[in-house]
C-alpha positions as a Markdown table, in Angstrom:
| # | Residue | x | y | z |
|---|---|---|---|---|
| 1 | Unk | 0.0 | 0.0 | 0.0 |
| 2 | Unk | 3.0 | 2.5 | 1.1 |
| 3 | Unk | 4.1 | 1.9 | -2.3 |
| 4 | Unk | 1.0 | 2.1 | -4.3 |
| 5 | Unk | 0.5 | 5.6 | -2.6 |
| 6 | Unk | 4.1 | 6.9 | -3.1 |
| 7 | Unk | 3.9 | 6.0 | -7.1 |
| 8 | Unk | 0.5 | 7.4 | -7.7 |
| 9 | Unk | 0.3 | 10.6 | -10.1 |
| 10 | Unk | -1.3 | 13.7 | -9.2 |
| 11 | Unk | -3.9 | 15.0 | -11.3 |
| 12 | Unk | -2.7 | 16.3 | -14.2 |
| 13 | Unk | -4.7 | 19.6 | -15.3 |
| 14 | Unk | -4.7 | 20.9 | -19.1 |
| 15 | Unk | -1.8 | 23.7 | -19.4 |
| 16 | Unk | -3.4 | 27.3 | -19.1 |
| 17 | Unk | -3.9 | 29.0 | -22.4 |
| 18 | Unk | -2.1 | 32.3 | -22.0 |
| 19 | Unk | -4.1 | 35.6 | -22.4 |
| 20 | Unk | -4.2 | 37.4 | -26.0 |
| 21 | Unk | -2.9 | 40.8 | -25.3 |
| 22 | Unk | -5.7 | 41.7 | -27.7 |
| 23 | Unk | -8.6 | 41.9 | -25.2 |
| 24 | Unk | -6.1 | 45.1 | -23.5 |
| 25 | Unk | -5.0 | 46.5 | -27.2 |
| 26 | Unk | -9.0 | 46.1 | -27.7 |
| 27 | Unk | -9.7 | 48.0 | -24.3 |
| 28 | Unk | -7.4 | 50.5 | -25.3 |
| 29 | Unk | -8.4 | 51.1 | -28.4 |
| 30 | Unk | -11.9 | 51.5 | -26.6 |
| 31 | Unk | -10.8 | 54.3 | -24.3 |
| 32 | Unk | -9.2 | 56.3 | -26.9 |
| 33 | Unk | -12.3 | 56.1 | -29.2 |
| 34 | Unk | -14.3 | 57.2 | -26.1 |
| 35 | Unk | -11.9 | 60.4 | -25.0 |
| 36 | Unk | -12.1 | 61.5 | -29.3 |
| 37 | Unk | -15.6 | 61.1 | -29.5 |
| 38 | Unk | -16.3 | 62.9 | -26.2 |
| 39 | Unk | -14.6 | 65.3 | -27.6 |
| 40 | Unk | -17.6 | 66.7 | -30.3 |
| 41 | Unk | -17.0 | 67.7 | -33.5 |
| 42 | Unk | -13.8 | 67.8 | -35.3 |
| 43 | Unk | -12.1 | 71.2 | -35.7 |
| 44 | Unk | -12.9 | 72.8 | -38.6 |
| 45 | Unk | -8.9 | 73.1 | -39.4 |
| 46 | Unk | -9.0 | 68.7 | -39.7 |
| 47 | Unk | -8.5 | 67.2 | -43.1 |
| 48 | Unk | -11.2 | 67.4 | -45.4 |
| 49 | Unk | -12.3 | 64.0 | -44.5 |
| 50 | Unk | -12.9 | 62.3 | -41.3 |
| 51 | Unk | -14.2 | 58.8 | -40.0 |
| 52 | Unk | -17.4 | 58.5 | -38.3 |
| 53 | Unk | -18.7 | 55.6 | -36.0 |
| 54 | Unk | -22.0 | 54.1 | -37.9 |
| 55 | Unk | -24.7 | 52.3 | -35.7 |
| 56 | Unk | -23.4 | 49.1 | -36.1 |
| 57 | Unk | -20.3 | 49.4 | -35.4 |
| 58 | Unk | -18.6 | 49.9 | -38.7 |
| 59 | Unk | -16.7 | 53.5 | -40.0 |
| 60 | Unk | -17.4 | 54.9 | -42.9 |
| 61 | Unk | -15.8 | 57.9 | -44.9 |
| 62 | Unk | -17.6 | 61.3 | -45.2 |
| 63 | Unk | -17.1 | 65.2 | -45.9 |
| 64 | Unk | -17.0 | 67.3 | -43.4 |
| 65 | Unk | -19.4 | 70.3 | -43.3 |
| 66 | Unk | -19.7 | 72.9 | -45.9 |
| 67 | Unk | -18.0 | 76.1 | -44.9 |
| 68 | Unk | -19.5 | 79.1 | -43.4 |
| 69 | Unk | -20.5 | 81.7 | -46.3 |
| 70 | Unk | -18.5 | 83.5 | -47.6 |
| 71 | Unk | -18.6 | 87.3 | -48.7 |
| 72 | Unk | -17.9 | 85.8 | -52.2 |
| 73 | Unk | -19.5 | 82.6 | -52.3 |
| 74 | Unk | -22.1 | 81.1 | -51.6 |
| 75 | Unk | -23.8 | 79.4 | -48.6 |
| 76 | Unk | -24.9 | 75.9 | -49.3 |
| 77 | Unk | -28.9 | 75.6 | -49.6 |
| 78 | Unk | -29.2 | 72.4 | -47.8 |
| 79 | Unk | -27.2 | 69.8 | -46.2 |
| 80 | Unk | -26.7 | 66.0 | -48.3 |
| 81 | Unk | -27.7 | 62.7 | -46.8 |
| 82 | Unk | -24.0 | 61.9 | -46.4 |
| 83 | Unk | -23.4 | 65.4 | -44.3 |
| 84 | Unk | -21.5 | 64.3 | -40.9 |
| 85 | Unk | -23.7 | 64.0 | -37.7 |
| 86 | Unk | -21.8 | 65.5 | -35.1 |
| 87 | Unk | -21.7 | 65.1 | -31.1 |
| 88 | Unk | -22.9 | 68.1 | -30.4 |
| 89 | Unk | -22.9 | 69.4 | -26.5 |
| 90 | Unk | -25.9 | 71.4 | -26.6 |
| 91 | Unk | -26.3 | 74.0 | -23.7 |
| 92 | Unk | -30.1 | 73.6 | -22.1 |
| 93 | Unk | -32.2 | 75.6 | -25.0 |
| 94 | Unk | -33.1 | 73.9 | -28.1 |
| 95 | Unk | -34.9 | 73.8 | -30.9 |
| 96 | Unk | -38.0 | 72.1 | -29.7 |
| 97 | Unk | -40.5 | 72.4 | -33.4 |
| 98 | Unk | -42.7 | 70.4 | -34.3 |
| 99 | Unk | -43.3 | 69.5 | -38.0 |
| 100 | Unk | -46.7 | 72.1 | -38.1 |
| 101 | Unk | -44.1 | 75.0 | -36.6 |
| 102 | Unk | -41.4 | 73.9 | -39.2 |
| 103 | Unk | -44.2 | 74.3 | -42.3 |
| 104 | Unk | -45.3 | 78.3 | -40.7 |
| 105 | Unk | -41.0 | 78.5 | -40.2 |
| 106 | Unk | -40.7 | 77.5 | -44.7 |
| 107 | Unk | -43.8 | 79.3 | -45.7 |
| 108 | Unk | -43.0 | 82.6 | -43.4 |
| 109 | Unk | -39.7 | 82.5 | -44.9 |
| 110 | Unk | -41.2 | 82.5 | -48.6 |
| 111 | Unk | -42.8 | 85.6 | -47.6 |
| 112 | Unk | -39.7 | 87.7 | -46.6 |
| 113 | Unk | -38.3 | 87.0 | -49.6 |
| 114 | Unk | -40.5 | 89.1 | -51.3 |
| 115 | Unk | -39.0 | 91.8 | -51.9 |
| 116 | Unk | -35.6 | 91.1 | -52.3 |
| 117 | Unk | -33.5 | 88.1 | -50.1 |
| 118 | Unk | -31.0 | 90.5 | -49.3 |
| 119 | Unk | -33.9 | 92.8 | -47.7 |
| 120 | Unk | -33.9 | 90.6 | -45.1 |
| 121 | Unk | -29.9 | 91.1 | -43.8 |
| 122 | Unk | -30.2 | 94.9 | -44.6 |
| 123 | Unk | -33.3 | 95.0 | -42.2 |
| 124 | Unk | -31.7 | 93.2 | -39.6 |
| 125 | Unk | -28.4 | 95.4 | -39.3 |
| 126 | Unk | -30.0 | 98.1 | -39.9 |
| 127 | Unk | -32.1 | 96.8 | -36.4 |
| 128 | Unk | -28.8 | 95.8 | -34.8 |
| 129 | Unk | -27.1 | 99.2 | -35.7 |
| 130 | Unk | -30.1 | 101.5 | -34.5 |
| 131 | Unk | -30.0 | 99.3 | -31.2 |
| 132 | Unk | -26.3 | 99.5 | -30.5 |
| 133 | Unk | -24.4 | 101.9 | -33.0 |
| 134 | Unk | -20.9 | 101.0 | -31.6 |
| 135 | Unk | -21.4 | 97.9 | -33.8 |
| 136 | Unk | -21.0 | 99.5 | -36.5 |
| 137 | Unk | -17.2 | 99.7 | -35.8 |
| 138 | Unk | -16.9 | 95.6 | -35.7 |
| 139 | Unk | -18.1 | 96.2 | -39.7 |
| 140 | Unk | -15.7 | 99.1 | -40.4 |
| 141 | Unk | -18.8 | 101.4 | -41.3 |
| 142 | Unk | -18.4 | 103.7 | -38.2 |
| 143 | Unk | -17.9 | 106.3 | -40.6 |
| 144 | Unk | -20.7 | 105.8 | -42.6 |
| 145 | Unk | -24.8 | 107.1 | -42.1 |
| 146 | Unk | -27.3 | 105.4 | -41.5 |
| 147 | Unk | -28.9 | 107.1 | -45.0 |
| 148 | Unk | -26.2 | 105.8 | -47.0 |
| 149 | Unk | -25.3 | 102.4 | -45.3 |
| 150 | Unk | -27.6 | 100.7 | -48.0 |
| 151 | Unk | -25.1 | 101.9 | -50.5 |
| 152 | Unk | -22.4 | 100.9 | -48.9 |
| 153 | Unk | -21.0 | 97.6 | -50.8 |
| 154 | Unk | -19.5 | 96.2 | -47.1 |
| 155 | Unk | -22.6 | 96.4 | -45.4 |
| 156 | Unk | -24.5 | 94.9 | -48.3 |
| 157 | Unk | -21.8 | 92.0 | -48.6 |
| 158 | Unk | -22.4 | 91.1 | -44.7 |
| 159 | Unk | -26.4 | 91.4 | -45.2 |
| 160 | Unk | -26.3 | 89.2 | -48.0 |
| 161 | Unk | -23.8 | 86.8 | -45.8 |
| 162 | Unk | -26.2 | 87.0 | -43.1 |
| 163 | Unk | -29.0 | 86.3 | -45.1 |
| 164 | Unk | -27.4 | 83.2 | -46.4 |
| 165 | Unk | -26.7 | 81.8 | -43.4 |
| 166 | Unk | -30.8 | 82.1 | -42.5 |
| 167 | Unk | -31.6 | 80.5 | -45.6 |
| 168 | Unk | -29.1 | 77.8 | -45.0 |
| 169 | Unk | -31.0 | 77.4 | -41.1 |
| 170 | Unk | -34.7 | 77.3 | -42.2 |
| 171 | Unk | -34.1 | 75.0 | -45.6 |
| 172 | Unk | -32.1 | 72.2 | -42.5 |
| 173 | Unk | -34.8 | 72.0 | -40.2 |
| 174 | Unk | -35.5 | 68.8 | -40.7 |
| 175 | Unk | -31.2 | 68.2 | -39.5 |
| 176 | Unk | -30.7 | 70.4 | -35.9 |
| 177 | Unk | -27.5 | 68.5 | -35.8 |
| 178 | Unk | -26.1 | 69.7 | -38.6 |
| 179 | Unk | -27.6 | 74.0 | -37.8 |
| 180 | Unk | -25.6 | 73.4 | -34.5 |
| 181 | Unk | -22.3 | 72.5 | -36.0 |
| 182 | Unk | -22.5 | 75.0 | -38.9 |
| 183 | Unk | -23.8 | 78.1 | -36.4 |
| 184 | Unk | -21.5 | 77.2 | -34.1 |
| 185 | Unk | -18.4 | 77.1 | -36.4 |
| 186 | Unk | -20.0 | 81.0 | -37.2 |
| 187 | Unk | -19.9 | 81.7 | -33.3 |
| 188 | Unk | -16.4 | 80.5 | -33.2 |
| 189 | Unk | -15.4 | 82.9 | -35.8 |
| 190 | Unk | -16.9 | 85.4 | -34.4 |
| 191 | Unk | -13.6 | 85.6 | -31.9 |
| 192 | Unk | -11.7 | 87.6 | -34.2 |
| 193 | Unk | -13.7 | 90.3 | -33.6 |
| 194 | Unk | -12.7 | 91.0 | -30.3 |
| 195 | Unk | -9.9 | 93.4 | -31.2 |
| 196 | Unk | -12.3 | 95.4 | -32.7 |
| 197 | Unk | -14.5 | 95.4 | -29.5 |
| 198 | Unk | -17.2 | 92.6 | -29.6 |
| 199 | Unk | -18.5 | 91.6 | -26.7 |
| 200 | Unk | -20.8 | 89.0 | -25.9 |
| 201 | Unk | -23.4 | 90.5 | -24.6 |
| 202 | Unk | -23.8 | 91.5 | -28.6 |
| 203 | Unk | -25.4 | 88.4 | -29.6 |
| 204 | Unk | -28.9 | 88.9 | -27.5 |
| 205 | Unk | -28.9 | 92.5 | -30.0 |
| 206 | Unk | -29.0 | 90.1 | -32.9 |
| 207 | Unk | -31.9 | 87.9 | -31.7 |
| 208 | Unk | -33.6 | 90.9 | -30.7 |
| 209 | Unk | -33.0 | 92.8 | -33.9 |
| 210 | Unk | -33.6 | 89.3 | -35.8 |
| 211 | Unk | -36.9 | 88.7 | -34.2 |
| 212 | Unk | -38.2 | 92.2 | -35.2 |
| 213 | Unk | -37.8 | 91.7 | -38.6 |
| 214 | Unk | -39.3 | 88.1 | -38.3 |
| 215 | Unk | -42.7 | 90.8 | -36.8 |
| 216 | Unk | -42.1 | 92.6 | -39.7 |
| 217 | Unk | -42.5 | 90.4 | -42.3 |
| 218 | Unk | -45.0 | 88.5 | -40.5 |
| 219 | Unk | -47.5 | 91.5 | -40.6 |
| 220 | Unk | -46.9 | 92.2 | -37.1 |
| 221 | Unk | -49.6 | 89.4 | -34.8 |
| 222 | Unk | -51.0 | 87.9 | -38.4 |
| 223 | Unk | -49.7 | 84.2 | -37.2 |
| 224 | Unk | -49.0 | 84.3 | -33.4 |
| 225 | Unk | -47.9 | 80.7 | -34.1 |
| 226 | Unk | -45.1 | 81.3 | -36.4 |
| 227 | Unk | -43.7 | 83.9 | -34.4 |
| 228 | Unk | -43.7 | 81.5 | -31.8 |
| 229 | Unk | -41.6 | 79.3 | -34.1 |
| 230 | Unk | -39.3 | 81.9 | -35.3 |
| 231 | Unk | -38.5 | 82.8 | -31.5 |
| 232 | Unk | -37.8 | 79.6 | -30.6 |
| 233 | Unk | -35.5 | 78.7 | -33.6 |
| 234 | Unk | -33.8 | 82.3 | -32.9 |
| 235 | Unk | -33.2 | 81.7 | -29.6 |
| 236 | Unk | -31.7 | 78.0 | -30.4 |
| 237 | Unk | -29.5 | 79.7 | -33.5 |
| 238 | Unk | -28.1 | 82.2 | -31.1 |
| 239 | Unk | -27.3 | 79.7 | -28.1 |
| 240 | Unk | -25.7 | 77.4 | -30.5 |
| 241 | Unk | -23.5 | 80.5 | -32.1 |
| 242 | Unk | -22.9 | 81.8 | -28.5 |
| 243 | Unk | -21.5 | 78.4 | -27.3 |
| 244 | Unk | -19.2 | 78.0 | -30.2 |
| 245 | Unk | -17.9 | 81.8 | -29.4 |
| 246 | Unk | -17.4 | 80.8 | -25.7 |
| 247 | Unk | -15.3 | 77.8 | -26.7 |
| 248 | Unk | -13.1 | 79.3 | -28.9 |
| 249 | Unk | -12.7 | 82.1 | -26.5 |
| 250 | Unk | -11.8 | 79.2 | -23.8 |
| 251 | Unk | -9.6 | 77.9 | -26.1 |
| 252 | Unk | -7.2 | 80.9 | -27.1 |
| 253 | Unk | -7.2 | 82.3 | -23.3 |
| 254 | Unk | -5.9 | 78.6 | -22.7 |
| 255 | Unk | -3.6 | 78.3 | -25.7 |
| 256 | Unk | -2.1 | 82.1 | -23.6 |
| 257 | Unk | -1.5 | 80.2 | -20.6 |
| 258 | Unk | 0.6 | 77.8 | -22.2 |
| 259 | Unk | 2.3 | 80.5 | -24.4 |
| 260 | Unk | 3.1 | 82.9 | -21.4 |
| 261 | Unk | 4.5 | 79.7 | -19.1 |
| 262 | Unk | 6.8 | 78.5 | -21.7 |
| 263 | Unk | 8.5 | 81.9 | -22.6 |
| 264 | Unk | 9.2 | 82.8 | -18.7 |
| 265 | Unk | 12.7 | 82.1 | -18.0 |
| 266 | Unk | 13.2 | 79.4 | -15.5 |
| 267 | Unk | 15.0 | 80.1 | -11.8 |
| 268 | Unk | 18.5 | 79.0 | -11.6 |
| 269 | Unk | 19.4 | 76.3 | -10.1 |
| 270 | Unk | 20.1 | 76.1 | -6.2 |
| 271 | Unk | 24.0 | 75.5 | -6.6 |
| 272 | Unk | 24.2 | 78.5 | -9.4 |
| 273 | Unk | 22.6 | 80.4 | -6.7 |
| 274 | Unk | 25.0 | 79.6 | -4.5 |
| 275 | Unk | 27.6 | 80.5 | -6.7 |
| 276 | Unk | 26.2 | 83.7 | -7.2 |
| 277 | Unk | 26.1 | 84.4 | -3.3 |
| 278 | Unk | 29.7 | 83.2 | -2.9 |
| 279 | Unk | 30.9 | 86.0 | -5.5 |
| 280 | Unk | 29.1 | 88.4 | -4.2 |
C-alpha cells in the first residue's frame, strides 16, 4: 500500500492558455475612441475627411461640413444625406418644433423674400445698428450714415452673408444636428472680432433685432404661431452660435497660458545660486 501511494500521479490539469494581449489593445483602443468622441465635433482646421462611427459598429468615410459663407460665395442651400452627424454638447435651449411650426417657419420664410433676399440682412443690421451703434465699428462702417449704409458695398456684402446663413437654417430643419455645427463654427469665428470690440453681450442684439424683422414680415400678430416658431429657432441659432464663441474664447485664453509659461525664463538652479552668493 506504502508503495502504491508513493507512485500514484497527481492529477494532471490541461496547461493554461495564456491571455491574448488583444482583449487590452482592444480595451485600449476602446478608451481612446471614447476620449475622441467625447470630444464633439472635429475642428474645422481637420483634413477634409474624417471617419465616423456608424450604428453598427462599422466606420465609414464622409465630408466634413460645408464652410460658413463666404462674402464671395455662396452658402450651401441644404445639407446632403452623407453630411457628418456630429456630437454636439448642446447647452439647455433647443430647438423644440414640431413638423406644423417647421411648415409656418418655410412658408414665413417665402414671404420675406418678397422683396428682395438680401432685404432681409439689410433689415436686420439696420435693427442691430439702430440698437447699438458702436457695432457699426466691428463692420468698419463707423464712418458711414445710416442714410447711405444701404449703398455701402460692405454692409450689403455682410447682409447678403447674413441672409445666407438664415436661408441655410430654415431649408435644414429637418437636421438640428447639422444647424448646430454649422452656427456654431460661425460663433467661433466670431472671436476675431474681439480686437475690434465685440463683446458677448452683442449676440442677445442680434436675436432681438432678428426677431423684429421676423414681426415685420409677418404682418406684425398675423400668425402668433409662427412667431412662436421663429423665436424659438432664434433663440436656439443664437445659443448654438454663443457656445461656439465661448469655446473658442476658452480655447485661445488657454492656448495664452501655455504661451506665457513657456516663454518665462526658469530660476537657476540652487548651486548656481550659490555661486552667485559666494561671488558676491
Amino acid at each position: 500500500m506504502g508503495n502504491n501511494a508513493s507512485t500514484s500521479s497527481a492529477p494532471t490539469h490541461p496547461p493554461r492558455k495564456k491571455k491574448s494581449s488583444a482583449t487590452s489593445s482592444d480595451g485600449i483602443k476602446s478608451l481612446r475612441s471614447t476620449r475622441s468622441s467625447s470630444t464633439g465635433r472635429a475642428s474645422p482646421r481637420s483634413s477634409s475627411t474624417e471617419r465616423a462611427a456608424s450604428p453598427g459598429g462599422s466606420a465609414r468615410s464622409h465630408r466634413l461640413l460645408p464652410e460658413t459663407p463666404r462674402r464671395n460665395g455662396s452658402a450651401p442651400s441644404r445639407l446632403s444625406p452623407n453630411s457628418p452627424r456630429p456630437i454636439i454638447d448642446r447647452r439647455s435651449s433647443s430647438a423644440h418644433l414640431t413638423s406644423i411650426q417647421n411648415q409656418l417657419i418655410l412658408k414665413s420664410w417665402k414671404r420675406s423674400q418678397r422683396t428682395g433676399l438680401n432685404c432681409v440682412g439689410s433689415k436686420t443690421f439696420m435693427n442691430i445698428f439702430r440698437r447699438e451703434p458702436s457695432l457699426k465699428k466691428l463692420f468698419g462702417l463707423e464712418g458711414t450714415a445710416e442714410s447711405q449704409l444701404k449703398y455701402d458695398a460692405r454692409f450689403r456684402a455682410h447682409a447678403s452673408s447674413f441672409t445666407r446663413t438664415i436661408d441655410f437654417v430654415v431649408k435644414n430643419l429637418d437636421d438640428m444636428d447639422g444647424i448646430s455645427a454649422h452656427v456654431q463654427d460661425l460663433g467661433r469665428k466670431h472671436v476675431l472680432f474681439q480686437s475690434r470690440g465685440f463683446k458677448p453681450q452683442y449676440w442677445d442684439i442680434f436675436a432681438e433685432s432678428l426677431t423684429e424683422c421676423a414681426i415685420d414680415w409677418e404682418g406684425g400678430v398675423r400668425c402668433r404661431e409662427a412667431m412662436a416658431a421663429w423665436r424659438i429657432l432664434i433663440a436656439f441659432v443664437i445659443d448654438q452660435m454663443r457656445l461656439g464663441f465661448d469655446r473658442e474664447r476658452a480655447l485661445a485664453f488657454e492656448i495664452r497660458k501655455i504661451s506665457m509659461r513657456s516663454s518665462s525664463p526658469s530660476p537657476a538652479p540652487p548651486i548656481l545660486m550659490q555661486n552667485i552668493a559666494d561671488d558676491e
